[in-house]
C-alpha positions in Angstrom: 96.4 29.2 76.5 94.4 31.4 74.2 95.4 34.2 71.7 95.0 36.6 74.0 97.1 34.9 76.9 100.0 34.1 74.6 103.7 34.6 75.9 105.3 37.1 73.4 108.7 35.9 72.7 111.3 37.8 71.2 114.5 36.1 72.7 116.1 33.4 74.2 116.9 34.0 77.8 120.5 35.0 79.0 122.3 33.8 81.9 125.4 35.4 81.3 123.4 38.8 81.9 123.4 38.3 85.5 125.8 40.5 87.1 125.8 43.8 84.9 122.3 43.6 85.1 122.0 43.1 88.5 124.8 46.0 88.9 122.5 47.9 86.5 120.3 49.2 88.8 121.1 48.5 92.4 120.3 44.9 92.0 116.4 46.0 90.8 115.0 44.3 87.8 113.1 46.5 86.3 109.6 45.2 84.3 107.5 47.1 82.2 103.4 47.0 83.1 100.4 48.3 81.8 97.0 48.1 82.8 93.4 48.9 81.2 91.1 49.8 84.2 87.4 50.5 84.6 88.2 53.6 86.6 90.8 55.4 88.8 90.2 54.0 92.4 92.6 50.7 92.5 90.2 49.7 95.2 87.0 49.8 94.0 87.5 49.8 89.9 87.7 46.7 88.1 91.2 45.7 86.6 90.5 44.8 83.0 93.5 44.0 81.3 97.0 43.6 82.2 100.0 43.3 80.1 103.9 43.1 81.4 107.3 42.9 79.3 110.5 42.1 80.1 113.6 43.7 79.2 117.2 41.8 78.0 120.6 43.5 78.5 123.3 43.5 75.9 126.3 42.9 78.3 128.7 44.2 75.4 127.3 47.1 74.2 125.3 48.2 77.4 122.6 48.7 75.6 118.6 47.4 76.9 115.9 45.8 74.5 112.3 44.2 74.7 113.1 40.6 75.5 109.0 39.3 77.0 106.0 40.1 76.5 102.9 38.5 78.5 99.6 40.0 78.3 96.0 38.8 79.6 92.7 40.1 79.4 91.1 40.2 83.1 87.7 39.5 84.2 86.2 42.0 86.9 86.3 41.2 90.6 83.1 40.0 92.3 81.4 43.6 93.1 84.0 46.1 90.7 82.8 49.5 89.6 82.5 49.8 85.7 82.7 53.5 85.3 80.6 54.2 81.9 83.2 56.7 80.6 86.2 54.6 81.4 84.9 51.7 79.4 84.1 54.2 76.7 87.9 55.7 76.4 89.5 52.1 76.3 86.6 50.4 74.2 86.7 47.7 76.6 83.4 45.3 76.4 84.0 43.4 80.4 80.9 41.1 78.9 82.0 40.3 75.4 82.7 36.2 75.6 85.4 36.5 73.0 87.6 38.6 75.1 89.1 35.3 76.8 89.6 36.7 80.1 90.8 34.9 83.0 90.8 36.0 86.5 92.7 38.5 88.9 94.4 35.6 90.0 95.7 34.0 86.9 96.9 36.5 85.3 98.7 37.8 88.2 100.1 34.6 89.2 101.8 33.6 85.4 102.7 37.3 85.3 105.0 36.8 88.5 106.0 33.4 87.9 107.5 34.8 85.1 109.3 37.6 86.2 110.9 35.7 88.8 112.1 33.2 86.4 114.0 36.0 84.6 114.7 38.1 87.4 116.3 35.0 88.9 118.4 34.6 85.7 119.5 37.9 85.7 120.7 37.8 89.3 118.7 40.6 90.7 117.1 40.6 93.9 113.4 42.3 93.4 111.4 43.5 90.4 110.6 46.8 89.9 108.2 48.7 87.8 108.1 50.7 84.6 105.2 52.2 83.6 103.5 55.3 82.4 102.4 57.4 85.2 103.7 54.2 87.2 101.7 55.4 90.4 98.7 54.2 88.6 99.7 50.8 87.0 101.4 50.0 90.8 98.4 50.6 92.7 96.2 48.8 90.8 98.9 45.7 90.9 99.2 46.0 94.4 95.1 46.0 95.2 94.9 43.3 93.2 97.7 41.2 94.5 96.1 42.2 98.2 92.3 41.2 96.8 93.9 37.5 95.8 95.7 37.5 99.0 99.0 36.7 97.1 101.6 37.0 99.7 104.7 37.6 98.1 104.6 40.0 94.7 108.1 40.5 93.0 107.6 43.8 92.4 109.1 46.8 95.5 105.4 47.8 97.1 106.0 51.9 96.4 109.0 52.3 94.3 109.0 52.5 90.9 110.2 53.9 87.3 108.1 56.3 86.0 108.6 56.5 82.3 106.0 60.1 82.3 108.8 61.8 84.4 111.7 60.1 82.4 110.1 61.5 79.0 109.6 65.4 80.4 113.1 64.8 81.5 114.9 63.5 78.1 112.3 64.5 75.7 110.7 67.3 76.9 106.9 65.5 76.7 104.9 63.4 79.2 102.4 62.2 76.9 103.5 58.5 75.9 102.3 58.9 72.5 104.4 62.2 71.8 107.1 60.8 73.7 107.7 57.7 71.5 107.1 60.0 68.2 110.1 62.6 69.6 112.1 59.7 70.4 111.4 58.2 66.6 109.2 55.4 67.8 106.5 54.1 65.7 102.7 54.9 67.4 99.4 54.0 66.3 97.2 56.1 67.9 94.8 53.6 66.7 96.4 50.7 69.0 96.5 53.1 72.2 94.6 52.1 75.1 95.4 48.5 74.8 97.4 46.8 77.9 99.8 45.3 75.5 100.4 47.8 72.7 101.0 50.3 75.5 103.4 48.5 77.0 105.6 47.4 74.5 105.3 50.6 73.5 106.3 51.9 76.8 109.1 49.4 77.1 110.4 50.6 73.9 110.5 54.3 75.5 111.9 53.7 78.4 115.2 51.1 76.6 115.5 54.4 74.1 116.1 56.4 77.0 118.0 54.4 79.6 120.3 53.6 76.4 121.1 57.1 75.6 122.1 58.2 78.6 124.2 55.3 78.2 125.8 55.7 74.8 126.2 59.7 76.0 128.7 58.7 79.3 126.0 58.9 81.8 126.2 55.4 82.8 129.4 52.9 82.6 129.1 49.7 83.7 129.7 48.0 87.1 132.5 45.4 86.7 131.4 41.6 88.0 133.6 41.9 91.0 132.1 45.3 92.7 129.4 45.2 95.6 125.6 45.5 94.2 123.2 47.8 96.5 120.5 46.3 98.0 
């Protein structure tokens, strides 16, 4: 595995999280994704890079951290579009050797092997995405699990946690950048536009605002014994 493939590990896994995180959020285990593209069209634009975190519950205090990180640099699909000004804005170089890249199916395979390890640990019953204008991130997750003809992806095909609505919401901005400063999270603009400062960054975002509405009453627990949704 290369420096650029490494698993980001913050934390030992948790078994005992399995039922309040399950009970969390309707038995969804929600994942945090970013993706670096070569354009806007999930069918036709190359996927570039890809980087997805995992998140760990505190059963005690309630409270939702960054447990995961995995992140890969992806090579372009036989026949992609490289749109000029989209490699310009993310400073990605598709041809540079020394990027390390593996393929569409690779990356997407140890990304899901992974999340169902965890998502089977926490008890949940499907993955779900978080993401920055999640729209995006999900359809380019979903033409590339289609292009490798990967039948089962963990994630729910169309629903997802948007952390741009989330932020206008709690914050008052949609821009991920302002919305970690207003929240008091450290950003380097300088780091932006990389799969996996963006979505640690994003997965930071999105615990900061899950756990307040927490810590304000919004959400209490589900106790062990109550039904979970489906």
């Amino acid at each position: 595995m290369t420096e650029e493939t490494k698993i980001i590990n913050n934390s030992p896994e948790k078994s005992k999280e399995k039922s309040a995180y399950a009970a969390r959020f309707r038995g969804y285990y929600p994942v945090v994704v970013d993706v670096e593209t070569a354009g806007f069209n999930a069918t036709t634009d190359a996927l570039l890079e890809i980087a997805a975190s995992t998140l760990r519950l505190d059963e005690e205090s309630g409270l939702f951290s960054l447990d995961e990180t995995i992140h890969f640099n992806v090579e372009p699909f036989e026949g992609a579009n490289l749109e000029p000004a989209a490699l310009e804005f993310t400073g990605i170089d598709p041809t540079n050797p020394l990027r390390g890249a593996v393929s569409e199916e690779e990356a997407l395979k140890a990304i899901f092997k992974l999340i169902r390890k965890k998502m089977k640990a926490a008890g949940c019953q499907r993955a779900i995405m978080v993401a920055h204008n999640a729209a995006f991130d999900l359809g380019f997750v979903n033409a590339a699990t289609e292009r490798c003809n990967i039948k089962r992806s963990p994630f729910h095909p169309f629903v997802s946690f948007d952390t741009t609505t989330l932020s206008g919401l709690a914050l008052g901005q949609t821009v991920l950048a302002k919305a970690c400063k207003t929240a008091k999270i450290d950003f380097d603009n300088k780091e932006a536009h990389s799969a996996l400062y963006d979505t640690e960054k994003t997965a930071e975002l999105f615990c900061f605002i899950v756990n307040k509405w927490q810590t304000l009453g919004g959400w209490p627990l589900i106790n062990d014994d109550e039904p979970q949704g489906s």
